[in-house]
VODO-799626 format. One record per residue (C-alpha): residue in three letters; z, x, y; residue number from 1. Coordinates in nm, 2 decimals, decimal comma, padded with zeros to 4 digits. Layout:
<nodes>
{r->Ala up->Z east->X north->Y k->NUM} $
...
</nodes>
This chain:
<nodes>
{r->Unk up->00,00 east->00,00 north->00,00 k->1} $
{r->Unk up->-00,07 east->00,10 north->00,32 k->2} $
{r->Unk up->00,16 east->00,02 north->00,65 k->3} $
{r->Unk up->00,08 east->00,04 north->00,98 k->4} $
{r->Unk up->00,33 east->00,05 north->01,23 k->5} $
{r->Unk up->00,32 east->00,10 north->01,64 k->6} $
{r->Unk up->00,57 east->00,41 north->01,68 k->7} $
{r->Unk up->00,43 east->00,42 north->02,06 k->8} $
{r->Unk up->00,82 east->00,37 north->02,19 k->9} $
{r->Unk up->00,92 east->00,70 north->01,98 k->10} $
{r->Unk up->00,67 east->00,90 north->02,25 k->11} $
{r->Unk up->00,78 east->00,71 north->02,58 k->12} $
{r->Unk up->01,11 east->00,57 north->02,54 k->13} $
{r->Unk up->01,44 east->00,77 north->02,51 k->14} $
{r->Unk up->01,70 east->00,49 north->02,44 k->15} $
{r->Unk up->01,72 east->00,12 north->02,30 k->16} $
{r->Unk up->01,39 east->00,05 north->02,15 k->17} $
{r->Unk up->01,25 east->00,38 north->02,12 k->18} $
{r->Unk up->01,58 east->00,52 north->01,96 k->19} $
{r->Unk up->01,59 east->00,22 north->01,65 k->20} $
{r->Unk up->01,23 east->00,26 north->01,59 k->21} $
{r->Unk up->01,25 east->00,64 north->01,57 k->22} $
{r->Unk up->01,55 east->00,63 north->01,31 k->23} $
{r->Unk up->01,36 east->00,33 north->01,10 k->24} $
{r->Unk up->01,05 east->00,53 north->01,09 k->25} $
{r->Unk up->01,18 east->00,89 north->01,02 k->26} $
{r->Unk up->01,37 east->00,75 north->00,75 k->27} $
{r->Unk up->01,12 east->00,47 north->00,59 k->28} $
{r->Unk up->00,82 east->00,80 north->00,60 k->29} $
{r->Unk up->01,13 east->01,02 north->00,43 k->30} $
{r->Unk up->01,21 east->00,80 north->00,13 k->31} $
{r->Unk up->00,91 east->00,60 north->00,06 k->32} $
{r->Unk up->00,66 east->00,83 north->-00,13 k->33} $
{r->Unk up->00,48 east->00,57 north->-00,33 k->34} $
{r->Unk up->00,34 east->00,41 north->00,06 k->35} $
{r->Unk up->00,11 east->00,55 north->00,29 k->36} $
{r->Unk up->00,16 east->00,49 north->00,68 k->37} $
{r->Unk up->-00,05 east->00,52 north->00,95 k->38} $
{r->Unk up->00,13 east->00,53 north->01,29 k->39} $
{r->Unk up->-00,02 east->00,42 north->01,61 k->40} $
{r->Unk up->00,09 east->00,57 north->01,92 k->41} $
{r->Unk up->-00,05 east->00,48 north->02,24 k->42} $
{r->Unk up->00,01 east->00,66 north->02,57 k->43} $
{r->Unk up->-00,15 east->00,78 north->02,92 k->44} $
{r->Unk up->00,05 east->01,10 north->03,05 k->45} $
{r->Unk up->00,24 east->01,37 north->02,89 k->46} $
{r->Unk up->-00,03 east->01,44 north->02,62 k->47} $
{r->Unk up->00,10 east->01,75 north->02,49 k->48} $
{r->Unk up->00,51 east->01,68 north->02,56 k->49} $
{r->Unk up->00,44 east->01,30 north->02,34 k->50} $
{r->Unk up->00,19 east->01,47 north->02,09 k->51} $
{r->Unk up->00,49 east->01,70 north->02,01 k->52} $
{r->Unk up->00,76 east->01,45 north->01,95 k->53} $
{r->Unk up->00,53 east->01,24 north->01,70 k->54} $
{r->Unk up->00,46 east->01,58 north->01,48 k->55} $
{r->Unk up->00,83 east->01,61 north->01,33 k->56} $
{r->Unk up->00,67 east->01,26 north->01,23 k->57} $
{r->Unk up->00,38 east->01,44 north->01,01 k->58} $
{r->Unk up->00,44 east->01,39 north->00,59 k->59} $
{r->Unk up->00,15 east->01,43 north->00,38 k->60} $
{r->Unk up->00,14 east->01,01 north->00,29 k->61} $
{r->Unk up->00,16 east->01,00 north->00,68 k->62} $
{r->Unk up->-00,17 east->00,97 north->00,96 k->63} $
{r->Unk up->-00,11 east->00,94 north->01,27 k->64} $
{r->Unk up->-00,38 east->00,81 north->01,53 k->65} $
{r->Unk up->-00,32 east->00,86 north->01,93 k->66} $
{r->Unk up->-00,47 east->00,57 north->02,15 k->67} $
{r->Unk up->-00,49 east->00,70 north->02,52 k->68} $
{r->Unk up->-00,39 east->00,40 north->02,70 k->69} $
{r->Unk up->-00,13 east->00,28 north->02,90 k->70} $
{r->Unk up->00,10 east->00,06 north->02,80 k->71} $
{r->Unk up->-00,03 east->-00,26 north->03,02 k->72} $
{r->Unk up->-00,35 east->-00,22 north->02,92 k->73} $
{r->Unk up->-00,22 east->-00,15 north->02,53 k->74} $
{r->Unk up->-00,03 east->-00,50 north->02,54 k->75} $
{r->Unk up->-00,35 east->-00,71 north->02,68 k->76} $
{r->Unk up->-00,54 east->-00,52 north->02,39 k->77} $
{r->Unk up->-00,31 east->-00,61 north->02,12 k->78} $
{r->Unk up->-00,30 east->-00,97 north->02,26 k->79} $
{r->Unk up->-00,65 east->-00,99 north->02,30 k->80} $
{r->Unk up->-00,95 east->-01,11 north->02,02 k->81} $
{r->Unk up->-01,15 east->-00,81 north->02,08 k->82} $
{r->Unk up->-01,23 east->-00,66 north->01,69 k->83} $
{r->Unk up->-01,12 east->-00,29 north->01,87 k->84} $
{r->Unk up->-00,77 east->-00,39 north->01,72 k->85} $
{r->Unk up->-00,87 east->-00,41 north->01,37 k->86} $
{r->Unk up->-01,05 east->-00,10 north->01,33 k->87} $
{r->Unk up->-00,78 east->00,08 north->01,48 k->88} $
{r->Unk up->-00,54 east->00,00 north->01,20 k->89} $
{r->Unk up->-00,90 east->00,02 north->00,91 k->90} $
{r->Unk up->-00,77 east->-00,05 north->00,58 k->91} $
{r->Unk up->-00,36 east->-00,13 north->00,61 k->92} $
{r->Unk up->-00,23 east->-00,38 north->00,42 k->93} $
{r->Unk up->00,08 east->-00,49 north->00,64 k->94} $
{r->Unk up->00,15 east->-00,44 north->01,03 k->95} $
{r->Unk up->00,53 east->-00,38 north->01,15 k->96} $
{r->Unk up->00,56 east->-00,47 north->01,50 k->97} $
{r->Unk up->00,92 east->-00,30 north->01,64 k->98} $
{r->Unk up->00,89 east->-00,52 north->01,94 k->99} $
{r->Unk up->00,78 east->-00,86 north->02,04 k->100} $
{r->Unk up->00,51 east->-00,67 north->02,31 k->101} $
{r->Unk up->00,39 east->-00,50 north->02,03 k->102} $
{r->Unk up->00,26 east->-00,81 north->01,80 k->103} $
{r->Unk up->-00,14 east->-00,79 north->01,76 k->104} $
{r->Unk up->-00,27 east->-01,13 north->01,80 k->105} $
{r->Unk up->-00,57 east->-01,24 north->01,56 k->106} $
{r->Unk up->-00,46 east->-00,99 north->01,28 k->107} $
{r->Unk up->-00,60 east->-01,09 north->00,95 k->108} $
{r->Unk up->-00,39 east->-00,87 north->00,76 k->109} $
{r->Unk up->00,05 east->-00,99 north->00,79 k->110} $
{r->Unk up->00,26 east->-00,85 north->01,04 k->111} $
{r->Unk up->00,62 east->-00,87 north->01,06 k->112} $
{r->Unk up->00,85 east->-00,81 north->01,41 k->113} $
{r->Unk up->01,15 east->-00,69 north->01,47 k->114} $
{r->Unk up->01,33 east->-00,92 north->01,74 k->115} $
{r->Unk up->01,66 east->-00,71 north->01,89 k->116} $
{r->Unk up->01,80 east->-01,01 north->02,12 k->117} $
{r->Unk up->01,69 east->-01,35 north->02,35 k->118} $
{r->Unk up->01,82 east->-01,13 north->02,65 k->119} $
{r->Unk up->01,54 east->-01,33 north->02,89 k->120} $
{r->Unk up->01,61 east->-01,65 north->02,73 k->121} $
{r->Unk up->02,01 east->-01,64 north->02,79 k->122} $
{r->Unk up->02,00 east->-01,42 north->03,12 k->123} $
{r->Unk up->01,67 east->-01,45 north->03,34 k->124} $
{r->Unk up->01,79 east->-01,38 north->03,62 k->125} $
{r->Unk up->01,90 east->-01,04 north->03,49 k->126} $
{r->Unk up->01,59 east->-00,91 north->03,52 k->127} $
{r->Unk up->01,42 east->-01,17 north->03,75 k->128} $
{r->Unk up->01,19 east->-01,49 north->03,68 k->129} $
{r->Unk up->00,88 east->-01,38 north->03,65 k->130} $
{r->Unk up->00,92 east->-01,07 north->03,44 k->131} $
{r->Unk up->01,18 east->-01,32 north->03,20 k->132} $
{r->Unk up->00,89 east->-01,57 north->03,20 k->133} $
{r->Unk up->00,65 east->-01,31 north->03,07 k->134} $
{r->Unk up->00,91 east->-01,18 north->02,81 k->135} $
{r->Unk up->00,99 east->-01,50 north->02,70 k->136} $
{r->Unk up->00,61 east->-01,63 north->02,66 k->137} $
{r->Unk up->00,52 east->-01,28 north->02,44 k->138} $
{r->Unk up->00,83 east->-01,38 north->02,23 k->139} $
{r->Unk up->00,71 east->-01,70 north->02,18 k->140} $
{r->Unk up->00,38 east->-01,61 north->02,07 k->141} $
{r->Unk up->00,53 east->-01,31 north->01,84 k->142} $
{r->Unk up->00,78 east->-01,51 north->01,64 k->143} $
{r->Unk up->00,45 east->-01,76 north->01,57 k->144} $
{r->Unk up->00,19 east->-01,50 north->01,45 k->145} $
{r->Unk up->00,48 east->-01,29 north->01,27 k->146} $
{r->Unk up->00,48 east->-01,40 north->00,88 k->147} $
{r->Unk up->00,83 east->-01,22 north->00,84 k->148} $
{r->Unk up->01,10 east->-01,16 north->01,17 k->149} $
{r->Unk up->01,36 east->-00,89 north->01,10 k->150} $
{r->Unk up->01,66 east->-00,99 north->01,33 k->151} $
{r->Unk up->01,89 east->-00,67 north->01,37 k->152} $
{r->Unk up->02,22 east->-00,88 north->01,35 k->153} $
{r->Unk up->02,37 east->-01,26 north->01,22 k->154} $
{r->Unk up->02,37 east->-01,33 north->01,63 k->155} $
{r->Unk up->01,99 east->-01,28 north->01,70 k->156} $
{r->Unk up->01,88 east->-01,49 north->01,39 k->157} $
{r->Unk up->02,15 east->-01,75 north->01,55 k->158} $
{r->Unk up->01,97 east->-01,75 north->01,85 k->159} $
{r->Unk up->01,62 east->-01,77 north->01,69 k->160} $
{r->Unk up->01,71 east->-02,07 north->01,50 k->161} $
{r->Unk up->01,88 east->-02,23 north->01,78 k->162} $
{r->Unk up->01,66 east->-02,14 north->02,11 k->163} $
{r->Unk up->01,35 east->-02,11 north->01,91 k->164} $
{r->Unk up->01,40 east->-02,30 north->01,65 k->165} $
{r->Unk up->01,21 east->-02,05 north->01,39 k->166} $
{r->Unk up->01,26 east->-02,18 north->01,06 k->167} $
{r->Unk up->01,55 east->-02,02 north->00,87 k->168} $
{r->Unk up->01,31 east->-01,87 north->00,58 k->169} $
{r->Unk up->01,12 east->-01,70 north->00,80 k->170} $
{r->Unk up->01,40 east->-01,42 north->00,93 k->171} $
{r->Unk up->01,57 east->-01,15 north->00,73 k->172} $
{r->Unk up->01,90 east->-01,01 north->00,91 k->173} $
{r->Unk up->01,85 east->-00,61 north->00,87 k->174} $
{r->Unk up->02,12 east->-00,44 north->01,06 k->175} $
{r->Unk up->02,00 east->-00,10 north->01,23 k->176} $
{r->Unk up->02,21 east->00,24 north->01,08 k->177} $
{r->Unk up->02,44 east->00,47 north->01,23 k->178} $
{r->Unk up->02,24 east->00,75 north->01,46 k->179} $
{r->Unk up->02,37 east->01,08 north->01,27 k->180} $
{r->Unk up->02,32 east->01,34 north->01,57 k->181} $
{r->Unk up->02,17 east->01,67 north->01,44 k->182} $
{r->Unk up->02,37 east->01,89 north->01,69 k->183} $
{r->Unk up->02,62 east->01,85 north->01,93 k->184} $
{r->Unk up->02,65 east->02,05 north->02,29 k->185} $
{r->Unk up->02,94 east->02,34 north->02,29 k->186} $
{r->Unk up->03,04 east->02,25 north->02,63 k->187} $
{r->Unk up->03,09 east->01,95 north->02,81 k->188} $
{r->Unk up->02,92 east->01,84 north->03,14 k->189} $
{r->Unk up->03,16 east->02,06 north->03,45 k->190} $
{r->Unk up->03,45 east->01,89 north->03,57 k->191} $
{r->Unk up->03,53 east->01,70 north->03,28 k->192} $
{r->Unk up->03,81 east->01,78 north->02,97 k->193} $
{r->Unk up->03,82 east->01,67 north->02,61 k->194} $
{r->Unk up->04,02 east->01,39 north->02,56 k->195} $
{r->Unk up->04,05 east->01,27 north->02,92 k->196} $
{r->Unk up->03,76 east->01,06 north->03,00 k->197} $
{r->Unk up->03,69 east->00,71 north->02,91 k->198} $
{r->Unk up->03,32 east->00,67 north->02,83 k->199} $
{r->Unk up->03,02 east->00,38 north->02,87 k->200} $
{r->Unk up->02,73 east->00,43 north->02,76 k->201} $
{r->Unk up->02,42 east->00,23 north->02,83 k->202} $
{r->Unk up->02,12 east->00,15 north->03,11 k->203} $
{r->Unk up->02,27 east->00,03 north->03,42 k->204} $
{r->Unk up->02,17 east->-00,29 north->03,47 k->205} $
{r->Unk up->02,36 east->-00,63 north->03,51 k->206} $
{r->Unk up->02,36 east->-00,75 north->03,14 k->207} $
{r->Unk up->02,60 east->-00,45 north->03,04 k->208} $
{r->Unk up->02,83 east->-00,60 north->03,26 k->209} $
{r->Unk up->02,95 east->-00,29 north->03,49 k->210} $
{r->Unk up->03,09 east->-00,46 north->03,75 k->211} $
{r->Unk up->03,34 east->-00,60 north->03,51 k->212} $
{r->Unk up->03,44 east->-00,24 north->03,38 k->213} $
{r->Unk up->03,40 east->-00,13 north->03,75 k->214} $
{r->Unk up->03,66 east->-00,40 north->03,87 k->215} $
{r->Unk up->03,87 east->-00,35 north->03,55 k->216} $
{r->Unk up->03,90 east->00,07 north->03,55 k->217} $
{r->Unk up->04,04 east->-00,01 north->03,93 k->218} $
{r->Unk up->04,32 east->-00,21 north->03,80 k->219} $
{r->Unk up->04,41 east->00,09 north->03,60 k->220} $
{r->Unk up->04,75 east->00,24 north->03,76 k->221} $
{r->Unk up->04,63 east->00,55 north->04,02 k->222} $
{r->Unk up->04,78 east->00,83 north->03,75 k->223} $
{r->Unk up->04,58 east->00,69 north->03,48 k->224} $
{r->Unk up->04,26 east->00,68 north->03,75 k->225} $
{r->Unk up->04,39 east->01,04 north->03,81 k->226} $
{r->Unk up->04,36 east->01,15 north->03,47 k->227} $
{r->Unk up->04,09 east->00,95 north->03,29 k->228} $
{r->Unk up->03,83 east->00,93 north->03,53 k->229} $
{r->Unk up->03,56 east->00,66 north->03,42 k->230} $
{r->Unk up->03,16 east->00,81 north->03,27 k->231} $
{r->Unk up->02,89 east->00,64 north->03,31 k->232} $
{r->Unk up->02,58 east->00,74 north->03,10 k->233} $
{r->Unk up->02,23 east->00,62 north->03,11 k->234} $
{r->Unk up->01,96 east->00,58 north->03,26 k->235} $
{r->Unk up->01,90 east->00,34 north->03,58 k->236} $
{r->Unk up->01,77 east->00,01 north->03,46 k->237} $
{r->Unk up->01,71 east->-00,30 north->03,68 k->238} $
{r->Unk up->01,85 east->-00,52 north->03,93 k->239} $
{r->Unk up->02,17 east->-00,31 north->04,05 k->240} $
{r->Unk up->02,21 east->-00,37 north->04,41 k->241} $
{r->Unk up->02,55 east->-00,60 north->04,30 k->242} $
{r->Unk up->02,68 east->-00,33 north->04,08 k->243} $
{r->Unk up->02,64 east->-00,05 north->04,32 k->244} $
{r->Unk up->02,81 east->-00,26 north->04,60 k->245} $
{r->Unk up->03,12 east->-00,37 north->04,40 k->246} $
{r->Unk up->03,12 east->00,01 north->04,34 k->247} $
{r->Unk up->03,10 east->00,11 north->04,68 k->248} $
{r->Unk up->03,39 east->-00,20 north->04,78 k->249} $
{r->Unk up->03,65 east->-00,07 north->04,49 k->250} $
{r->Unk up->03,59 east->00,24 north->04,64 k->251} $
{r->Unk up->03,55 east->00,44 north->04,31 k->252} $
{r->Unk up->03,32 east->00,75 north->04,45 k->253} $
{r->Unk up->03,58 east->01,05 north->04,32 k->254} $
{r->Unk up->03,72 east->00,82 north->04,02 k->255} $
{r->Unk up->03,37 east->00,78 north->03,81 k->256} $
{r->Unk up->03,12 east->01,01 north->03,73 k->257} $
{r->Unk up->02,77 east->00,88 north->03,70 k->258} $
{r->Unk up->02,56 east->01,12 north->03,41 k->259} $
{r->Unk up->02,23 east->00,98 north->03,40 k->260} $
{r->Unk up->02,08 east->01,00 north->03,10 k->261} $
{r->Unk up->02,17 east->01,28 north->02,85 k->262} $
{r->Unk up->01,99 east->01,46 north->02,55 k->263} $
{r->Unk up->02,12 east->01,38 north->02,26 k->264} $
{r->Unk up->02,32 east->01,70 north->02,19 k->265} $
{r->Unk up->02,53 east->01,64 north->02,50 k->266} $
{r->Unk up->02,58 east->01,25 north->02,41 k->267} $
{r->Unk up->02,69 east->01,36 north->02,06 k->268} $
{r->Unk up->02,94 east->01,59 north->02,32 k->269} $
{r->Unk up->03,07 east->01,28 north->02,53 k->270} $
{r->Unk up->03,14 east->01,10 north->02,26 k->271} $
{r->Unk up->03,34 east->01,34 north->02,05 k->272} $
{r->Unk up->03,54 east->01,44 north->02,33 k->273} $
{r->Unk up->03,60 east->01,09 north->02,52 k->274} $
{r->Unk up->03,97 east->00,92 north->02,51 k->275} $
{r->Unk up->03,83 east->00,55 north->02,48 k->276} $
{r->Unk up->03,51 east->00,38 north->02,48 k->277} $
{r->Unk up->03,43 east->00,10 north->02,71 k->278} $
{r->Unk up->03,15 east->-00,15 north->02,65 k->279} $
{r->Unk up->03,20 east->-00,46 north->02,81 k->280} $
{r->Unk up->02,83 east->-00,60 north->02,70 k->281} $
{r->Unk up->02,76 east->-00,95 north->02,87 k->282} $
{r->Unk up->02,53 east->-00,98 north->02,52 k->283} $
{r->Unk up->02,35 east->-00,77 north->02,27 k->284} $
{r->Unk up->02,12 east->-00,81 north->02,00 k->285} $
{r->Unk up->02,36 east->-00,57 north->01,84 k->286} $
{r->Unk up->02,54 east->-00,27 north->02,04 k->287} $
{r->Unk up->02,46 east->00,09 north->01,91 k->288} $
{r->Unk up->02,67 east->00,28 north->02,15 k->289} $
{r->Unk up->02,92 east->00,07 north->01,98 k->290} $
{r->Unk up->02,82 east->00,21 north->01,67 k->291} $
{r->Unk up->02,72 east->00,57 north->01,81 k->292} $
{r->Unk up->03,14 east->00,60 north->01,97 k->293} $
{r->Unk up->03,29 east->00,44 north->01,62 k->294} $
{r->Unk up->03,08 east->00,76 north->01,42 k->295} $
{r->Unk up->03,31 east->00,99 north->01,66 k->296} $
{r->Unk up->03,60 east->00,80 north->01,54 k->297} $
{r->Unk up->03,62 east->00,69 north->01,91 k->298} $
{r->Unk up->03,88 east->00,47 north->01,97 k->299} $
{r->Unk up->03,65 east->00,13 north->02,13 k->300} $
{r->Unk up->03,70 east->-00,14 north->02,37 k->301} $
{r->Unk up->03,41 east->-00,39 north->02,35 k->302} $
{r->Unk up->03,37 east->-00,81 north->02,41 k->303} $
{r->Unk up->03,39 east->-01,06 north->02,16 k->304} $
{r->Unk up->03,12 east->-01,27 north->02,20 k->305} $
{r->Unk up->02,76 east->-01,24 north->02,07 k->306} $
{r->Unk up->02,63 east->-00,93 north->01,82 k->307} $
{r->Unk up->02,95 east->-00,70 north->01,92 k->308} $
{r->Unk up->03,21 east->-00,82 north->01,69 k->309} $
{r->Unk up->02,94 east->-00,78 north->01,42 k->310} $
{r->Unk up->02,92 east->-00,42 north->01,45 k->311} $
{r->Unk up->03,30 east->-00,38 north->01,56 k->312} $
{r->Unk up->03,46 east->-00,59 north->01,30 k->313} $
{r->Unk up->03,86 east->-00,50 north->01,30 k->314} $
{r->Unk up->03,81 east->-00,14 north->01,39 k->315} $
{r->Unk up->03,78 east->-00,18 north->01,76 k->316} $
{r->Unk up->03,99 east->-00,38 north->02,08 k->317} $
{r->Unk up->03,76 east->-00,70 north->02,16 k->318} $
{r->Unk up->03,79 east->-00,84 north->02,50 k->319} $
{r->Unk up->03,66 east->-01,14 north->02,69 k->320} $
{r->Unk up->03,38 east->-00,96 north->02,89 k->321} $
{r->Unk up->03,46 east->-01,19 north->03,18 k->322} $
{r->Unk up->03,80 east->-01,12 north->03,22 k->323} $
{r->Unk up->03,83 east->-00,78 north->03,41 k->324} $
{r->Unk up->04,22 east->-00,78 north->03,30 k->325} $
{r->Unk up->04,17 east->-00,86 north->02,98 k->326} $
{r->Unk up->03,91 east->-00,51 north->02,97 k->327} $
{r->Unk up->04,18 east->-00,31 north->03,19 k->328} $
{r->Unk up->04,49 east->-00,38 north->02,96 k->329} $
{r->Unk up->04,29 east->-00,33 north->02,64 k->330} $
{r->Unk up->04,20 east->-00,01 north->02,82 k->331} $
{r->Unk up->04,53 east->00,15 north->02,95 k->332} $
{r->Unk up->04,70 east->00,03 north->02,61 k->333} $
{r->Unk up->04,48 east->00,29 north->02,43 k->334} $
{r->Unk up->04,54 east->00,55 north->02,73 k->335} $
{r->Unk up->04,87 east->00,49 north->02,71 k->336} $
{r->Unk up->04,97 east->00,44 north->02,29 k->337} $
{r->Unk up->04,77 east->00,80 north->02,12 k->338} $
{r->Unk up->04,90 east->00,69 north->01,81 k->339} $
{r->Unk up->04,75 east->00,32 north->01,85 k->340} $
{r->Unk up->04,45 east->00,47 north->01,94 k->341} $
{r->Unk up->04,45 east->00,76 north->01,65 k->342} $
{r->Unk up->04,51 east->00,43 north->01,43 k->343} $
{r->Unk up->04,23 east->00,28 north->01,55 k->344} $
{r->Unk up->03,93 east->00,58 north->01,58 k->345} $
{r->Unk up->04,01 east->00,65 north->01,13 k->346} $
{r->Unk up->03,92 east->00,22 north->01,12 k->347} $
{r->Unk up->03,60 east->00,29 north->01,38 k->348} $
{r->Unk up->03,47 east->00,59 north->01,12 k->349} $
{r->Unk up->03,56 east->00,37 north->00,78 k->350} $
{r->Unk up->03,36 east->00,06 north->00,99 k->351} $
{r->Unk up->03,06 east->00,29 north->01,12 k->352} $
{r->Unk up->03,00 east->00,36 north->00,77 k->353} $
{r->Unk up->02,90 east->00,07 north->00,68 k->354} $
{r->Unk up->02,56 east->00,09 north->00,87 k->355} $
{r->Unk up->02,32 east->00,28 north->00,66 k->356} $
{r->Unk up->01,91 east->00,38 north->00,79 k->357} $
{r->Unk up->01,85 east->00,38 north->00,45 k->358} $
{r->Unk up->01,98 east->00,05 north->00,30 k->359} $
{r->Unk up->01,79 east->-00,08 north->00,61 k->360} $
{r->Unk up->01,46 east->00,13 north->00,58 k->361} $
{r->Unk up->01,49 east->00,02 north->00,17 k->362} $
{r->Unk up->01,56 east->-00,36 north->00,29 k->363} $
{r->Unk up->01,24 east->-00,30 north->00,55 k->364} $
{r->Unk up->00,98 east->-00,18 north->00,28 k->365} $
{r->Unk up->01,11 east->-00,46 north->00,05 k->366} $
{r->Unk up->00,99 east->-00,72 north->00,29 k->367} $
{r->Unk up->00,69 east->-00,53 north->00,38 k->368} $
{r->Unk up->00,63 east->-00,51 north->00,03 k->369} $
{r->Unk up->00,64 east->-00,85 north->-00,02 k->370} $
{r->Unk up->00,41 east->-00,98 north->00,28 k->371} $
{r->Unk up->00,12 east->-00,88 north->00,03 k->372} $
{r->Unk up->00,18 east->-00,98 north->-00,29 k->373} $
</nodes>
């Protein structure tokens, strides 16, 4: 058999997305030797930086074939009834769409989609009304022409069933696995010192709720301010005008340190060194930092509502994400009880080990498998 899969998110996306479909593909192309893949990977800049990411991706049942276009103009392709499509993929069997945007529409061959959360459908204004509407449309359209929908957690098929109403048969729940960093930085980023941080991770943008962990680390008594100052790690997403002005009004300039995004290495650093783990999420399809802290044995605060509790089961604090004082006590009881804390990082390593890449890359090739029988 003979799977075709759009990796284009591995070359030109660094988190979310492009960090589940890189782990899925490495290890589906590492253990299934009886399959041949062909990988399509579409991009405009960056030639030689994107053409050497995708060759740790070479395996001798592997081919992969670079489209030079940019992602717009990839999407209307893909949605399009030009016959280009189809000769790009020649004779696969099955197509595995990692996002909704990447569905091809008049395929003759199945396809299956991953679907990571209804973001757009619960929280337009997140991101704004017309870009929602355009999400929510190619969603639409990609849970219809899909003959198989992976949803990465029990809360994404929920929402399926109830927003979309996709019939029930049609979804397999196949959670992501844990990230398993391949090296970790020697030295943390200047000013800051192992075990006296407490760390988010995640894109800055209104969904991950910020302002609520903003307004709760300023509750936090001034010596605990003093010696956990707050990190913030990602990249800069959307819609943060209110964020950066509750910032700026709790007056939180020399408290919290604002990282960017990091390499890998350092993350793997950040989160092996951290005191606590703050993730406040608004809603997820299913969390990874979550997951990516509780590998570290990283003691976790995170909400209880949605995909978290999922992926947190008993190992972690959950928290009503609206409730800035229910964040801030669950937070200064871990700063201030180690041995609560201690208790709680073992549970977080014992729970993150229960998310495997390759019971999900075994559960992925089964359905694939069976889209062509």
């Amino acid at each position: 058999m003979k799977i075709a899969i759009d990796v284009s998110r591995i070359a030109n996306e660094k988190a979310g997305v492009g960090r589940y479909t890189a782990n899925l593909v490495k290890t589906l192309i590492d253990k299934d030797t009886k399959n041949e893949y062909l990988l399509l990977c579409s991009f405009f800049r960056g030639d030689e930086e994107k053409r050497k990411i995708m060759s740790a991706y070479q395996r001798p049942n592997v081919k992969i074939k670079y489209l030079k276009l940019p992602g717009k103009f990839k999407e209307s392709l893909w949605h399009s009834k030009l016959p280009l499509v189809e000769r790009f993929l020649g004779d696969a069997d099955v197509y595995l769409a990692p996002t909704f945007l990447d569905v091809i529409s008049n395929l003759k061959i199945p396809q299956a989609v991953v679907i990571h959360d209804l973001s757009t459908f619960k929280y337009p204004e997140h991101l704004g009304k017309k870009q929602a509407d355009y999400f929510n449309r190619q969603t639409r359209k990609a849970v219809k022409l899909a003959k198989k929908i992976i949803a990465i957690s029990e809360n994404t098929e929920k929402d399926l069933l109830e927003i979309l109403k996709v019939p029930e048969q049609k979804i397999e729940v196949i959670y992501p696995g844990q990230s398993k960093f391949a090296e970790i930085s020697p030295n943390l980023p200047a000013g800051l010192k192992e075990q006296s941080y407490v760390l988010y991770v995640g894109t800055v943008e209104p969904r991950k709720n910020l302002i609520g962990l903003f307004e709760a680390y300023a509750l936090l008594a001034p010596t605990l301010q003093e010696k956990y100052p707050l990190v913030v790690v990602g990249a800069q997403g959307w819609n943060t005008g209110d964020t950066y002005r509750v910032f700026s009004a709790l007056k939180l300039e020399n408290k919290v340190k604002f990282l960017g995004y990091q390499p890998d290495k350092m993350l793997a650093k950040l989160y092996k060194e951290a005191a606590v783990f703050c993730y406040p999420s608004l809603y997820e399809g299913f969390g990874i930092p979550v997951l990516e802290a509780m590998e570290f044995s990283l003691p976790v605060v995170t909400s209880n509502i949605s995909s978290l509790p999922e992926v947190a089961g008993e190992a972690a604090v959950l928290v009503d994400p609206s409730s800035s004082r229910s964040i801030s006590e669950a937070l200064q009881r871990l700063l201030e009880h180690k041995d609560e804390a201690e208790v709680l990082g073992k549970k977080a390593k014992i729970q993150a080990q229960k998310f495997d890449w390759q019971k999900t890359a075994q559960k992925v090739s089964k359905m694939l498998e069976s889209l062509v029988k």
